[in-house]
Residue, then its C-alpha position, 0 to 999 in steps of 0.5 A: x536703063x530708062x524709066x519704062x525699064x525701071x518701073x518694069x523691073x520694080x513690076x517684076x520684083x513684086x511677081x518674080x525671083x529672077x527680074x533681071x533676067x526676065x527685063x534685060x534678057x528676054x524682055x518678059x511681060x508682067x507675070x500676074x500675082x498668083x494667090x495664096x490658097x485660102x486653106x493654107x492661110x498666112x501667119x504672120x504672128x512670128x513676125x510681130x516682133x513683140x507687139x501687144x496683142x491686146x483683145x480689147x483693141x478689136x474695135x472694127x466690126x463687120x458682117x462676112x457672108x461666107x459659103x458653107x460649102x466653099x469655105x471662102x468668104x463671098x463678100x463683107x458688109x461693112x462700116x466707114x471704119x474698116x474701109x478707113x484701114x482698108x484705104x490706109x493700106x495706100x499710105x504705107x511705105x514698101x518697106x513697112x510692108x516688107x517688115x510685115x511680110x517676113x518669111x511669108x511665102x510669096x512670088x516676088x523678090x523684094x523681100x530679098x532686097x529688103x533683107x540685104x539692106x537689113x544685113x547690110x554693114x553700116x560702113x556702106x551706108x550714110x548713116x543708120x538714119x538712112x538705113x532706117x529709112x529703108x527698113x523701118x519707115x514712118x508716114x508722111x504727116x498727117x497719113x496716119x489712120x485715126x484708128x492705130x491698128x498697123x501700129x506706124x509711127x508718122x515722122x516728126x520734123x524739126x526746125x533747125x535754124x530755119x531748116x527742116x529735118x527728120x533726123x534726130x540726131x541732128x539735134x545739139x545736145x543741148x536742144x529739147x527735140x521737143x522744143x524744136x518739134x513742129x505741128x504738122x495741120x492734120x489734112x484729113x480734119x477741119x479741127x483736130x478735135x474733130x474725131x468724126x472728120x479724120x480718116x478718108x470717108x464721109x459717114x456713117x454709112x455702109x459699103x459692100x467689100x468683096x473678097x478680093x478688096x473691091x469696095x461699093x457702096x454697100x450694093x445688093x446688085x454687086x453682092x448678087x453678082x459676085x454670088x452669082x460669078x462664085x456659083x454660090x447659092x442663096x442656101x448655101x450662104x451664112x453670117x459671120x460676125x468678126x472684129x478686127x484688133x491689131x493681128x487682123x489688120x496686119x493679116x490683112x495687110x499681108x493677105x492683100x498683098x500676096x493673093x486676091x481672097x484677101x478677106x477669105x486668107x485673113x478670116x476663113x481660118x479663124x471661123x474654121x477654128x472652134x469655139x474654146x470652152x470658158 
């Protein structure tokens, strides 16, 4: 196997349960990603593993234009802040995403290959250090998101007599890990300080984010278009203001990752529902 074969096998895992079959045997092109159909929508609040949903972590707010009709949103009008956790999606490790995405539904296999490193005994691995880097991986430094909502560590280096490591346990016991941490130079910000520097885009400013994640300036020529291309007219169109926290943005992350109405998967479900009475 060389390397066109192994990056095709990798391309299949993401949209097949058989790639070996189809890479070494018949010689299949690339299946396209199918989508998950808006009214079924994603849960992934099983897969939270205990974390804190708290209310008052939605702190990303955008304006969804939504067919009435349809029941599908059309596009989003948006700050540099969701576009921030949108970019931040690019930085995440395939195994944190896998940890994300369990029991979802989906047409690829590597949510298989994640599982049976997760099952597997440790007398076949290095170390539990390596198993964690397979199943519960941290960010390089410096491409975590200012805004924590994934809620992904970054790794931490540590300088062990001239040398780096990310391994804990490599530390004597009688050494602060503290003591022998590094400073890694945030890239994204001149000054750490500097709050507004950090994330990925100049701003203020406001962009156009259609269902299927392609992100404009924010463009009234792309918003026609794509209301155009949806058959959706001017009437039958309506605003929703949502916020996003920490579940949002994982639902997101999920939705992204398993169909093209991303913004649809991840909100129509939440509009649908209604409005409890305090």
């Amino acid at each position: 196997m060389g390397i066109q074969e192994a990056l095709n096998l990798l391309m299949h895992s993401f949209v097949s349960k058989t790639p070996l079959t189809e890479i070494l045997l018949k010689n299949e092109p690339i299946p396209s990603l199918g989508d998950v159909h808006s009214s079924q929508g994603i849960s992934i609040d099983s897969q939270m593993h205990g974390d804190t949903i708290n209310e008052e972590d939605k702190n990303i707010s955008l304006k969804l234009v939504v067919s009435k009709s349809k029941k599908i949103v059309c596009y989003a009008e948006a700050q540099e802040d969701f576009v921030n956790l949108l970019c931040s999606f690019l930085t995440l490790p395939l195994g944190y995403i896998l940890e994300k995405m369990r029991n979802v539904s989906w047409k690829g296999c590597l949510d298989q290959l994640y599982k049976s490193v997760e099952d597997l005994d440790e007398q076949y691995l290095k170390s539990n250090f390596h198993k964690e880097l397979l199943v519960n991986p941290k960010l390089a430094p410096g491409f975590r998101y200012e805004n924590p909502l994934l809620g992904i560590e970054e790794t931490s280096f540590y300088n062990l007599n001239g040398k780096l490591t990310t391994d804990k346990s490599c530390i004597p016991d009688n050494t602060s890990a503290e003591s022998v941490k590094l400073n890694v130079f945030y890239p994204k910000s001149h000054e750490d300080s500097d709050k507004s520097a950090q994330g990925f885009l100049k701003g203020p400013d406001t962009f156009t984010v259609t269902d299927n994640l392609v992100v404009r300036p924010l463009s009234l020529i792309l918003e026609m278009s794509v209301l155009q291309e949806l058959k959706v007219p001017f009437t039958d169109i309506e605003d929703h203001i949502v916020h996003m926290g920490k579940r949002e943005a994982l639902l997101l992350l999920v939705a992204s990752f398993v169909g093209d109405s991303a913004l649809t998967n991840t909100f129509i479900r939440e509009l649908r529902e209604p409005k409890q009475e305090q």
